[in-house]
N, C-alpha and C positions, 0 to 999 in steps of 0.2 A: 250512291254510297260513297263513291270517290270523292264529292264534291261535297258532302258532307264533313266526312273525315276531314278533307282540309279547309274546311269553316270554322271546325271544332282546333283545330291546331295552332290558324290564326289568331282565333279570342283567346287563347292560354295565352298566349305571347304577348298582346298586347295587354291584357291585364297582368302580368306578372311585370314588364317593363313599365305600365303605372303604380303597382305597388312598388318598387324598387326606385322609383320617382318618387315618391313619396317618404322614403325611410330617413327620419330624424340622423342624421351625423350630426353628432358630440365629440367639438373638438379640445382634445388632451391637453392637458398644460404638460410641455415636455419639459420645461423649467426643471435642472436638476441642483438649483443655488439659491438664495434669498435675495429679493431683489435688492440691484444695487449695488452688488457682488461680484468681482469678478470671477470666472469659473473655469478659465483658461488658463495654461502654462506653453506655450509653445504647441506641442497635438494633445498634450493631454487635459483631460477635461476632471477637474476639479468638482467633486457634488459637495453638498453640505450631510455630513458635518465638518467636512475638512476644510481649509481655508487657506487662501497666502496668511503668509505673514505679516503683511505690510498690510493686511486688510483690517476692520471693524470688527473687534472683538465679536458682535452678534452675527458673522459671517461664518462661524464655527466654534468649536465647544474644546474646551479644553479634556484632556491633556497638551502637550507641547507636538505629539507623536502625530496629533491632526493640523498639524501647520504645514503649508507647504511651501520651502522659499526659491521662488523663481528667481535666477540667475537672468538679467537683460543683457549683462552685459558681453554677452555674446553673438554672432550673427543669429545663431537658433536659440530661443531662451528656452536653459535648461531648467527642469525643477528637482531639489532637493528632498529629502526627507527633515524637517525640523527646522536646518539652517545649515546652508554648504558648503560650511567645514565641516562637515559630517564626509563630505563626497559620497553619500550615498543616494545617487540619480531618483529617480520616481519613473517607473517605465510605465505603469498603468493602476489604478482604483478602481476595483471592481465595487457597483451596490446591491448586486443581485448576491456573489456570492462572497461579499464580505471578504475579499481578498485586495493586497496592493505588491506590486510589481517590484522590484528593485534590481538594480545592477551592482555585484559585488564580485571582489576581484579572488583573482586565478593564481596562487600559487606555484611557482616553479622553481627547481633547487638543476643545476645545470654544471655539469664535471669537464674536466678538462683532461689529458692522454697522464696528465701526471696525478690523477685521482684526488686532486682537490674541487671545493667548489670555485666555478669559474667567474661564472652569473645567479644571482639571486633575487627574487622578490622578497619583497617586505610579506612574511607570512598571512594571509587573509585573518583579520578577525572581525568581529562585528556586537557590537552590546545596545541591543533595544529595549526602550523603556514601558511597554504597553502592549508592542503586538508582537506576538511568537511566531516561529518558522512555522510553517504549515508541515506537519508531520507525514501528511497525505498527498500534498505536491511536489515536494524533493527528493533530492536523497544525496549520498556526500562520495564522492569518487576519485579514485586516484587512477593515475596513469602513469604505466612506466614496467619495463622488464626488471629492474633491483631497486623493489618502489615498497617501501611500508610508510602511512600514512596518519596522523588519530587529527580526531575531530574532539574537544571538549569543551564546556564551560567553565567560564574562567571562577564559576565557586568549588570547582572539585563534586559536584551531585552527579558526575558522569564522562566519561571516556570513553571513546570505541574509537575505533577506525577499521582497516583494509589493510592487505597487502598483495601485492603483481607479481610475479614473476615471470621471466622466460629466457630462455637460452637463444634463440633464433627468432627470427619475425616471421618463417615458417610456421611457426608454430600458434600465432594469435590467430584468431577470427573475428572481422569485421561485426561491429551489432554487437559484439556479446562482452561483458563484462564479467566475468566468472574467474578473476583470479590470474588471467594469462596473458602478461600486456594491460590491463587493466580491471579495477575490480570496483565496486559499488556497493553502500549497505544503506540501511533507512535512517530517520532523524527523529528521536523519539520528543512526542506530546511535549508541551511546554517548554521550549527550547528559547532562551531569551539574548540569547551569546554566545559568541564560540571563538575558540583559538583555533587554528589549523597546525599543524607542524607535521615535514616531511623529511624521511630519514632514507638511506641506502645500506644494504646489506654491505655491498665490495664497492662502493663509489662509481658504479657502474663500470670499473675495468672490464669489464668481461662482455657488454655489450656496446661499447662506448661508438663503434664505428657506424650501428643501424639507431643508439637509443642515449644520447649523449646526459637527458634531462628527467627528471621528477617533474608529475603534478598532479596538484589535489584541489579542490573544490567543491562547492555545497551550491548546487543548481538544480532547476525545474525542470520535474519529469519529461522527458518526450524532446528535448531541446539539445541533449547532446548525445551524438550518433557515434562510439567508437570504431576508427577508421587505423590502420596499421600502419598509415602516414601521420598520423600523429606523435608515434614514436621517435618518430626524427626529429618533429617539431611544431608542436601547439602552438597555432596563430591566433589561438582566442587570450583577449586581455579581461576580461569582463564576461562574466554570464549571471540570467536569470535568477532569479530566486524569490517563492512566492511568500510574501507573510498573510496572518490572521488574523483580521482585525473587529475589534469586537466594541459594545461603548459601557463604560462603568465596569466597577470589579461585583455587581451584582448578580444573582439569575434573575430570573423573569418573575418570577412569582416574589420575590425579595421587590423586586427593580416597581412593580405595577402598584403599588404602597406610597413610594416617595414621592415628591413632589416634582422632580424632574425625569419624570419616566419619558423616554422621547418615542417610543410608537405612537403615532397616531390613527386615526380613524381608518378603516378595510385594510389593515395591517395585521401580520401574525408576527408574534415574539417567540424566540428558540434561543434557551441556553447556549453559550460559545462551549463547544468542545473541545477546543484547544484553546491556552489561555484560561482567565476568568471575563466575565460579562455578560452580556445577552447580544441579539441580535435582530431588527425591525425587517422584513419584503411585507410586501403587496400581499393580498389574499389573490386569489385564483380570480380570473377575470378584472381585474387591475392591474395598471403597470406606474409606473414612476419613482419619485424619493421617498418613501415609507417616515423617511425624517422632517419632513415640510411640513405644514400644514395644509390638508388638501392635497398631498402629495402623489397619493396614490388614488388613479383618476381610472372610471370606467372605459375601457375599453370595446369601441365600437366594433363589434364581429359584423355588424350588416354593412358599415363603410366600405369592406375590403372584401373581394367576394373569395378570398383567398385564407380567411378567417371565421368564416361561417359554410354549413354545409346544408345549405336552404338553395332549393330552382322556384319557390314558390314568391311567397311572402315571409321579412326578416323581419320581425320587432325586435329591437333595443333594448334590456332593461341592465339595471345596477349590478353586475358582475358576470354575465350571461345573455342569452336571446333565444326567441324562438322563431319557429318555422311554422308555416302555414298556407292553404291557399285560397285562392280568389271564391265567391262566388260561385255555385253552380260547375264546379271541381271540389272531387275528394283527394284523400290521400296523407301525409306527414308532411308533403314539404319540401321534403331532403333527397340531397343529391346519393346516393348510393341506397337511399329508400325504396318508401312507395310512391315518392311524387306526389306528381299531379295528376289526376285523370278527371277527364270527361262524365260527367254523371250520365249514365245511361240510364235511355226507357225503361220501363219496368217489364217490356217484353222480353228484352236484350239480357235483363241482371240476373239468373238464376242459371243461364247459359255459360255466360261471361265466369261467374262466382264459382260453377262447378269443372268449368275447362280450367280455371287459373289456379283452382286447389288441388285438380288432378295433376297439373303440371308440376305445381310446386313441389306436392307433395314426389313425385318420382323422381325429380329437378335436386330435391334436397336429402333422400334417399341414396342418390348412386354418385352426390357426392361427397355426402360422407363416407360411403364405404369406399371409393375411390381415394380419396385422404385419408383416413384411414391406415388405408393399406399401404399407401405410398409412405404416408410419415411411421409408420412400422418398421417397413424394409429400410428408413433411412437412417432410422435409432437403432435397429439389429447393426446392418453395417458400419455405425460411426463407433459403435459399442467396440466392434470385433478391430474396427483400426486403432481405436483408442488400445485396447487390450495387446495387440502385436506391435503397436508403437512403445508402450513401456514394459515392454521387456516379459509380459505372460507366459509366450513361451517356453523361454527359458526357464524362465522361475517353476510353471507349472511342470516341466520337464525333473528341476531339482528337488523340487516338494516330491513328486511318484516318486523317485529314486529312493528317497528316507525310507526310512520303516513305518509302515502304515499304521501300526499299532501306535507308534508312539509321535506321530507326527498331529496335532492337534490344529494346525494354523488353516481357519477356514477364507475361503474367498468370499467377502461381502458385497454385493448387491449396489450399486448406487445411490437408488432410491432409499435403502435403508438408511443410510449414511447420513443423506440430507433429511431425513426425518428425525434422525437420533440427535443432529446438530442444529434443528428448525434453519435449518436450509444454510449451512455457515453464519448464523448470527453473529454480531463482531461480539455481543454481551458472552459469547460461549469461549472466547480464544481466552485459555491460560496460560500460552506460553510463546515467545517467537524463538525461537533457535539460529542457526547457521543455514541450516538446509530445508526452514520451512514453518510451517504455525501449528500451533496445537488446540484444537478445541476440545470442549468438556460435553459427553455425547450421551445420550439415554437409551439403550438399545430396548425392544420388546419387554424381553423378560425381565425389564428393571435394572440390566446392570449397568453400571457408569462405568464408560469408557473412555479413553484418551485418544483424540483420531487425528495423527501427523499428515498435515495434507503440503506435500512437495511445493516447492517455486517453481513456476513455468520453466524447464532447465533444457542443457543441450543435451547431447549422447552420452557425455561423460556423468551428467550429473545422474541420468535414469539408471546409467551404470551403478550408481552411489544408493541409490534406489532400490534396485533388484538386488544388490550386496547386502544391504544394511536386513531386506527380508530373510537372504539366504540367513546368514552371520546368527539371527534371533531364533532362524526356527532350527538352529542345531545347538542352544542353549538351553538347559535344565539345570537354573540355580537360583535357589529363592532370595537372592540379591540381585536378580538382574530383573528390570522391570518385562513383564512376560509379554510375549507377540500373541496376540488374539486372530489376527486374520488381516487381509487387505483386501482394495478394492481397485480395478484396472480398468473399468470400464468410464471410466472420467478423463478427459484433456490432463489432467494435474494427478498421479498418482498420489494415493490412501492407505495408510498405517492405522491398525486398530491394533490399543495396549491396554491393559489393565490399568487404571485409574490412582493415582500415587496423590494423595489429597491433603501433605501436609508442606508442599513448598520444599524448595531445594537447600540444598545443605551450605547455599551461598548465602541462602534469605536467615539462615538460622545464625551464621558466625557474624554477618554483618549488621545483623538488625538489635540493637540495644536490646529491646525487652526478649524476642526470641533466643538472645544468646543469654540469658541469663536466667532460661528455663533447662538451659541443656550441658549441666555437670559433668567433669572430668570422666564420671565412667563411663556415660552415657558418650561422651568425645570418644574415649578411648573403645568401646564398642563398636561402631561406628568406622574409625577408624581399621578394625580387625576382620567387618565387614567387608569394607573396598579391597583389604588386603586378599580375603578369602575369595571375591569375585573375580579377581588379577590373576590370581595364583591358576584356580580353574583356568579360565581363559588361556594361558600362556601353556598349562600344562598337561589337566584333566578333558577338556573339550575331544573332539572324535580329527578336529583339525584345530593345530592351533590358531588362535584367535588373537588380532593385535588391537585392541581399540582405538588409539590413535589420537583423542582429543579426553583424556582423563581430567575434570576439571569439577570444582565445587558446584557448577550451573548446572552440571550432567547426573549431580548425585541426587537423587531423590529420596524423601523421609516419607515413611506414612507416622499412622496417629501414636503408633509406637516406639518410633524413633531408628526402624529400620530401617538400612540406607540399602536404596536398588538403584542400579548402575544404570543411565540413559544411554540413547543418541550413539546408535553406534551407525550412523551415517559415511561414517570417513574410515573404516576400520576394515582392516584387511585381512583371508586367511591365509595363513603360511603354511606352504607344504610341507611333508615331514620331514623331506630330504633338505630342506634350506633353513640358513638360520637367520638370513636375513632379507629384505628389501629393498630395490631400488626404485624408490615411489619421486613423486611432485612431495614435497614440501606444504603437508595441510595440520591444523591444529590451532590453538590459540593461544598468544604472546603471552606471555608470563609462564606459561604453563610448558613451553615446547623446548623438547631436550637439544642443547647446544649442539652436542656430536649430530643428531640427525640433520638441525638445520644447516649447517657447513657439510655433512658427506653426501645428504638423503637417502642414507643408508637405514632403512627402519626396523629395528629390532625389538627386544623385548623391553629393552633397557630403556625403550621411551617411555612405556606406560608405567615402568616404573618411578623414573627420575620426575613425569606428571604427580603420581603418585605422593613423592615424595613434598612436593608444593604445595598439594591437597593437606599432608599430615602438618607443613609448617603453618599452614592457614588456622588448624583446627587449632594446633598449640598457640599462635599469637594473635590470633586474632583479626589479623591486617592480611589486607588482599594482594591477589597474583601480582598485580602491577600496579604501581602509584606512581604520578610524574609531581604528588608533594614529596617523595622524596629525592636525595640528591643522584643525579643521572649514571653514575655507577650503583645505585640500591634502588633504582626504579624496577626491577625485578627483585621479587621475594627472597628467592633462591639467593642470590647474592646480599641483597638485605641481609638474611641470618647469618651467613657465612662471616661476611663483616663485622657481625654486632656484638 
């Protein structure tokens, strides 16, 4: 029997090492240029459609944005984006994911004991013709304890930036960018340009001995680590930044019509999502230039036994392969299969077939109830640390305490959540905010919901978190938009609100045609609303209530034109015996009352003097903050006061 068995082991082995002798390798053209081409720049590798400058027009395709000019004339040749007086380096061209690399510079504004500037950079700017910032690889950061910071293009279609603060370098945290020592926000779609410009609250006197400098910059994700030796002094001159690159201002189904459509053959086409144009890869089981011809060439899985999951027999075919075995063996092939086996007598097979179904079948029985049970107990427990890491207890602690009759805020379910949102779809998010995104959600019973799901935050911000639930569910006013329930049982806490489906009250004064459905009384209405939801909060509430961030983004209209008060994420309650606070300095520029920002004393008088920005916005039309206007009226508030 012995000697059989390994007779039978030998011939697998030798027949499998002659099929595998035997298997066709199909070698790739890894050609990623047109021949004749050069496709080098010092390390980086140049594909087509892009090209030097100095090369053959048919080397690359215009626009200017696909040129690339290599500098020789240095010991390393450097390459350009376009032509290098641009000095915008070329750090890599991705063709898989349609991306190219760039090195752009680092803003710093740097003070001296007599609170002038000492040292300056030339403020970063950058104006591209074709490919846009990648909105999903960036993001734009300042560094600094008396640091505010904006990022815009130079058409005026948009403005944002940050601001840092800190009193002590005690007080930052390495890794995190939340505002303390340094702060971070996103870079919205279509981004073609930007100015940078970086400003100081007090010239830094007040930190000058640990944080003497500013700085601000637009770099790729994951590439810069905040360190609280940075505050003394940023060694980086240059950082990352990823663009989007895309070919023609077509889509796909426009693009597959003309005559220079450049996909060619086992290629799939996908509209640019940033930017306009489409975009050519490989189908599945192909690799190479999708832009060549011939470019995208079968891939052999049986060449490489590290690409195929065959012990038997690999055949090769056009985007795929199969598995099989020799002769006089059964089985699939495959390595984590059934293999290969030995065909047995027909004494041996009805033995063999009912021992390996008995086994199997117990074999696959006690381990699924074994997994099972294990991934159970590890969803129960991640559930319950998810839930006591943001803050459940407490909150559940504050919720029994209310009055049960009148406390209506339910806890939701996880599962429910990402079913009511088809799992966070991006097509569902209506809103980003300060403290997180909002999707558009369909619960059971039909109704649509609005569901705040938090940024990965530290202690303070879950603090902002569990406050902003307390804060809603001791509210009953038909101007504030209503808390429906939350959910804890997720890494990222979960706001469930009743659904406000007519756009914010910033989309209505700024937008041509929506402001010009929405008449003086219907302003003035409106207006008596915010006032009526203020007045509550500050005076009728059970504790009073400071909102903190009053702003046209935060005002919500439904299809009536009623305004309900958003996002009290930042908002504080005040005890009855104080009349004021001594908070951090949070809220948004144009909007944020002077006195608080010099005392951080926060009282009522902030939401109201917000307020007051709100009601000049409504009567003129023109936004919190503009840098078109001149830099004493670049706030509203002073704007009118001036005018």
């Amino acid at each position: 029997m012995f000697i059989h068995e390994l007779l039978s082991r030998v011939v697998v082995l030798g027949t499998i090492v002659l099929g595998a002798y035997h298997i066709h390798i199909a070698e790739a053209d890894d050609s990623i240029t047109k021949p004749g081409c050069r496709s080098t720049c010092g390390n980086l590798s140049i594909p087509y459609p892009f090209r030097l400058s100095d090369s053959e027009s048919h080397c690359g395709i215009e626009p200017s944005s696909f040129r690339v000019d290599c500098d020789d004339s240095a010991n390393h040749p450097t390459p350009y984006m376009d032509n290098k007086g641009s000095a915008l380096e070329i750090l890599s061209i991705s063709l898989e994911d349609h991306e190219m690399r760039v090195a752009t510079l680092i803003g710093r504004d740097c003070y001296n004991s007599a609170g002038y500037v000492a040292t300056s950079s030339i403020f970063p700017t950058l104006t591209l013709k074709e490919f846009p910032i990648s909105n999903t690889k960036n993001k734009f950061i300042a560094v600094g304890c008396d640091t505010y910071a904006t990022f815009k293009d130079r058409q005026g279609n948009f403005a944002f930036g940050c601001m840092s603060i800190c009193n002590d370098i005690s007080e930052v945290t390495n890794g995190s960018c939340s505002g303390i020592g340094c702060c971070e926000t996103s870079i919205p779609r279509n981004s073609f340009d930007y100015n940078i410009s970086i400003d100081s609250y007090r010239n830094h006197e007040e930190v000058l001995d640990f944080n003497p400098c500013s700085y601000a910059f637009a770099v790729e994700n994951g590439f810069y680590n905040f360190s609280s030796d940075d505050l003394s002094g940023l060694e980086l001159e240059k950082a990352p930044l990823v663009l989007d690159w895309a070919i023609g201002d077509k889509n796909c189904e426009v693009a597959k019509s003309s005559a220079n459509y450049m996909c060619t053959e086992n290629t799939h086409c996908t509209d640019a999502k940033n930017g306009v144009g489409y975009k050519c890869t490989c189908l599945e089981g192909f690799h190479g230039n999708p832009y060549l011809t011939n470019g995208c060439q079968d891939i052999d899985e049986c060449a490489d036994p590290n690409k195929n999951q065959c012990n038997g027999i690999c055949y090769n075919f056009d985007g795929s392969y199969n598995c099989s075995c020799p002769k006089g063996y059964h089985g699939d092939g495959r390595k984590g299969g059934q293999g290969c086996t030995a065909n047995a007598n027909p004494s041996h097979w009805v033995q063999i077939l009912v021992g390996a179904g008995a086994g199997t079948i117990v074999l696959l029985f006690s381990a699924g109830f074994l997994y099972l049970g294990i991934k159970k107990r590890k969803l129960i427990r991640l559930k319950e640390q998810y839930f006591k890491q943001n803050g459940g207890l407490l909150l559940q602690q504050q919720l029994h305490e209310r009055d049960r009759t009148t406390n209506t805020t339910k806890i939701f379910k996880a599962e429910e959540l990402e079913k009511a949102t088809n799992n966070y779809d991006e097509s569902r998010i209506v809103g980003r905010g300060g403290y997180g995104t909002v999707y558009k959600g369909l619960l059971p019973n039909n109704t649509v919901v609005a569901i705040k799901k938090s940024k990965l935050v530290d202690k303070t911000q879950i603090e902002q978190f569990i406050n902003e639930v307390i804060v809603l569910s001791q509210i009953n006013h038909r101007n504030v938009v209503k808390l429906l329930g939350c959910c804890l049982e997720t890494e990222v806490p979960l706001l469930v609100y009743e659904f406000v489906n007519n756009g914010t009250l910033f989309d209505h004064i700024h937008n041509c045609i929506k402001s010009s459905k929405m008449p003086w009384d219907t302003r003035l209405r409106i207006a008596s609303d915010i006032a009526g939801v203020l007045s509550y909060l500050h005076s009728a509430a059970s504790t009073p209530i400071i909102h903190r961030d009053v702003k046209s983004t935060n005002i919500l209209l439904d299809d009536n034109y009623i305004a309900k008060v958003s996002d009290f994420g930042a908002s504080r309650l005040v005890p009855l015996d104080q009349t004021q606070l001594s908070t951090l300095v949070q809220g948004t520029l144009g909007y944020l009352d002077p006195e608080y920002l010099q005392t951080n004393q926060l009282t009522e008088k902030s939401d109201v003097y917000s307020f007051g920005v709100v009601l000049v916005e409504l009567i003129t039309g023109k936004k919190a903050l503009s840098f078109d206007r001149p830099e004493k009226e670049r706030s509203l508030a002073m704007h009118f006061l001036l005018s």
